[in-house]
C-alpha positions, 0 to 999 in steps of 0.5 A, spaced: 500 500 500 503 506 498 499 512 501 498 519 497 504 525 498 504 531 494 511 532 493 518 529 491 524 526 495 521 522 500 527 519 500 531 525 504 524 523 510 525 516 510 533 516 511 532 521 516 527 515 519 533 510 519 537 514 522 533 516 528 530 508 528 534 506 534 534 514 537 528 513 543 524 520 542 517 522 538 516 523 531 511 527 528 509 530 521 505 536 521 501 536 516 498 529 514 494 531 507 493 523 504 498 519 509 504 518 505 510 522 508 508 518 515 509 513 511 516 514 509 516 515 518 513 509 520 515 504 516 523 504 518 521 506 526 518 499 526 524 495 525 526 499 531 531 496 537 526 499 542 520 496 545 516 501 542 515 509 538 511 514 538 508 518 532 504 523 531 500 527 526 497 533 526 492 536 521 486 540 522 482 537 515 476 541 516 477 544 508 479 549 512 485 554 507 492 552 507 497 556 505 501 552 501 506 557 498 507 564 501 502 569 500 497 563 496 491 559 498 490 552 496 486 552 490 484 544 493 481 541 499 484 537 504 477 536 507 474 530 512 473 525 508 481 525 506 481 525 513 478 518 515 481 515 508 489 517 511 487 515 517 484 508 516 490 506 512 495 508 517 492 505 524 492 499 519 498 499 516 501 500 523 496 495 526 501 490 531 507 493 530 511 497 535 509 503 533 503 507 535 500 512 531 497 518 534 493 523 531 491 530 533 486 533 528 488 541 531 492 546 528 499 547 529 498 553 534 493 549 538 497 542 539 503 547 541 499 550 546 496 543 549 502 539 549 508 544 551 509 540 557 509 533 554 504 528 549 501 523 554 502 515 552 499 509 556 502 503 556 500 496 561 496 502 566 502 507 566 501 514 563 508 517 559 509 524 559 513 524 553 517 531 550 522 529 546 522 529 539 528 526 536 524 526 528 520 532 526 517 533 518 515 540 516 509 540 512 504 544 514 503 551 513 509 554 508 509 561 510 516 563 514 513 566 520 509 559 521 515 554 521 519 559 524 514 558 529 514 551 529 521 551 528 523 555 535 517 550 539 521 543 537 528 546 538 529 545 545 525 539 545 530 535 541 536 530 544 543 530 539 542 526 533 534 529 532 533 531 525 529 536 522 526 534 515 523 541 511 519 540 505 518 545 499 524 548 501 526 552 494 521 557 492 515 557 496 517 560 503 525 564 506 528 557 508 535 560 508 533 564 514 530 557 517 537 554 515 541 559 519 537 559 525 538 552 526 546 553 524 545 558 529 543 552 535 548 547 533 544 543 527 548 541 521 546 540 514 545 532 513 542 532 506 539 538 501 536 536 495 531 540 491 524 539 495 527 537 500 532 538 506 534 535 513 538 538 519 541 533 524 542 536 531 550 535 534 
């Protein structure tokens, strides 16, 4: 089964996910569209050393207006019904493994103010209070002020070896004031293509 996407180079995602595949912490994809870059996440992280991971999507759906470049609006839908189908192949696709999908149907901004102090996960009756973000994939909203806002909520809650991974990096918002802040926090470049970009933390 291989699930929707509506860009390139998910080979930069799905490296990033092997690289972090033994690395204890959340990874998470903001914007969920059709499911297929949390594809590219979930099937590395279940091949994992760990007993268990954690990942989140978040997407508002509703066919509320997405800023799919700076200053311009979606002329498509991302409505309920693409929802419930992105959901229904996930939760069955990382049915019986070790991976748990979590999905937030929430802006960004929301989830942010929900979730600062940490994602509550239960296992066998013991509730986890998890802040740790060791993959994070960029892929919702693709205005500078947005991720920058995303981008300095993830920072502090992520370990040596995280990646960040951005899409549409070339032409659609000001990455390269993104790129700097991050080298300014200690990140490094671990690889670049056309569509998309990942960033290791030292």
């Amino acid at each position: 089964m291989i699930l929707g996407t509506d860009s390139g180079e998910y080979e930069i995602l799905r490296r990033a996910a092997e690289a972090v595949r033994d690395l204890d912490g959340l990874s998470i994809e903001l914007g969920l569209r059709e499911g297929g870059g949390s594809q590219h996440m979930v099937e590395p992280l279940m091949d994992t050393s760990l007993k268990s991971r954690v990942h989140i999507a978040i997407d508002p759906y509703g066919s509320l207006p997405y800023e799919w470049k700076e200053g311009e609006v979606a002329p498509w839908v991302y409505d309920n019904t693409m929802r419930n189908n992105a959901l229904i192949n996930l939760y069955k696709m990382t049915h019986k493994t070790k991976v748990n999908f979590l999905f937030f149907c929430m802006l960004d901004t929301q989830f942010f103010d929900r979730f600062k102090d940490g994602v509550p996960v239960f296992y066998a009756a013991e509730e986890k209070l998890l802040n740790e973000y060791v993959l994070v994939h960029f892929d919702a909203v693709h205005s500078f002020s947005v991720v920058q806002e995303e981008v300095m909520f993830f920072l502090p809650r992520t370990i040596p070896g995280s990646i960040f991974v951005f899409d549409d990096v070339t032409g659609f918002y000001d990455h390269e004031s993104i790129e700097k802040l991050l080298f300014a926090n200690g990140w490094v470049i671990k690889e670049k293509g056309l569509k998309k970009a990942s960033y290791v933390k030292n």
